[in-house]
C-alpha positions in Angstrom: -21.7 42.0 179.3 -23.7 45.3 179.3 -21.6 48.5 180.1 -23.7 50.6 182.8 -23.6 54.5 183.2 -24.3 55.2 186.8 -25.0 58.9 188.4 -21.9 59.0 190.2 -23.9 61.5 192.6 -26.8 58.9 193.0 -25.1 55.6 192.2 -28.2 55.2 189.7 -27.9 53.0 187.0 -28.7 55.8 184.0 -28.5 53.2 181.3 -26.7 50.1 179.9 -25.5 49.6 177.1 -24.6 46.3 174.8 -20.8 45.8 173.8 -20.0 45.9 170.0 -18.2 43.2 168.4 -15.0 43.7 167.1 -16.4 43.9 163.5 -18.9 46.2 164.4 -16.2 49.0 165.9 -14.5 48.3 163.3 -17.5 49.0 161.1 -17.7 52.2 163.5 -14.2 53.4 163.0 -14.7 53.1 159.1 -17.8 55.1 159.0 -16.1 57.4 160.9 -12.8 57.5 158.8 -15.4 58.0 155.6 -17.2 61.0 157.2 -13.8 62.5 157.7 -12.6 62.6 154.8 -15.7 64.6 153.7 -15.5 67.0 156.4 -12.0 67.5 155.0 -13.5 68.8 151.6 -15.9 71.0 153.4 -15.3 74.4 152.5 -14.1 76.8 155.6 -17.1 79.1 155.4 -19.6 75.8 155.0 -17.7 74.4 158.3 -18.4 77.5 160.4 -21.7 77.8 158.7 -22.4 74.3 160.7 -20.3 75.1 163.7 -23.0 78.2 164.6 -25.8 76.3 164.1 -24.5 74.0 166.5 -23.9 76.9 169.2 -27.4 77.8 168.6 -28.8 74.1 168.8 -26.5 73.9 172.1 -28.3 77.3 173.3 -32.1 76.4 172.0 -32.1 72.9 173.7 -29.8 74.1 176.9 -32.6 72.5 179.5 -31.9 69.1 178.0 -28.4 69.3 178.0 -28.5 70.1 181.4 -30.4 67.3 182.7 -27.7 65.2 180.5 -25.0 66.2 182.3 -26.2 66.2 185.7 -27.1 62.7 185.4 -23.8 61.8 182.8 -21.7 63.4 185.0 -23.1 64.3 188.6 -23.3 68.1 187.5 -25.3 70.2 189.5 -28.5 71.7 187.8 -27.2 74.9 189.0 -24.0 74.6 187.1 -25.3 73.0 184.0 -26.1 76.1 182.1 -22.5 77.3 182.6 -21.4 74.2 180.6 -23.6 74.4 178.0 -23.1 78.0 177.4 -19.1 77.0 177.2 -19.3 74.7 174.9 -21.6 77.1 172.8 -19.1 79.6 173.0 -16.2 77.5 172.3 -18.3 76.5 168.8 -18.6 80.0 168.1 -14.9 81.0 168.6 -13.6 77.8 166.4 -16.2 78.5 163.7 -14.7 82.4 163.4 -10.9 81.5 164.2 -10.1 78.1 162.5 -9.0 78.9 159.7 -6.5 81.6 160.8 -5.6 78.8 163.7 -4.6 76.0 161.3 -3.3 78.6 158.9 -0.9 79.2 161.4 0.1 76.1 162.6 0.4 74.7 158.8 2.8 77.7 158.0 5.0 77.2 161.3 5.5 73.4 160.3 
């Protein structure tokens, strides 16, 4: 049975999409587990490095993101920029404060 994501301003079927099989999220979950535990060896300043030019990818292809969520999610084209520019903001603030963040957190445990 295909899964369906419908406009829920429309009711318009954006796209289906085919259920994995047990072994194949599984498969998922290990790749994902994997690529974890490399992220986890990424250096600090490598990780915000990354984390910026993901701001700026956010920024540069804001048009498309919009159109994404407004049919994802029902989001006006109006109010679409305003997402995208908080999620590019919230890159930006993780990729200068992490460290300090989970510093902080690691030392109060």
């Amino acid at each position: 049975m295909a899964m369906k994501s419908i406009n829920p301003a429309t009711g318009e079927v954006i796209r289906e999409f085919i259920e994995l099989t047990e072994n194949e999220i599984d498969q998922k979950i290990n790749q994902a587990f994997l690529v974890q535990k490399e992220w986890k060896q990424t250096s600090f300043d490598d990780r915000k490095s990354l984390v910026l030019k993901l701001a700026k990818y956010l920024r540069d292809h804001k048009d498309e993101f919009v159109k994404m969520k407004s049919l994802e999610i029902g989001k006006t084209i109006s109010t679409g920029p305003l997402v995208v520019e908080k999620c590019a903001t919230l890159c930006e603030y993780y990729a200068e404060n992490a460290e300090k963040i989970l510093f902080k957190s690691n030392s109060i445990s």
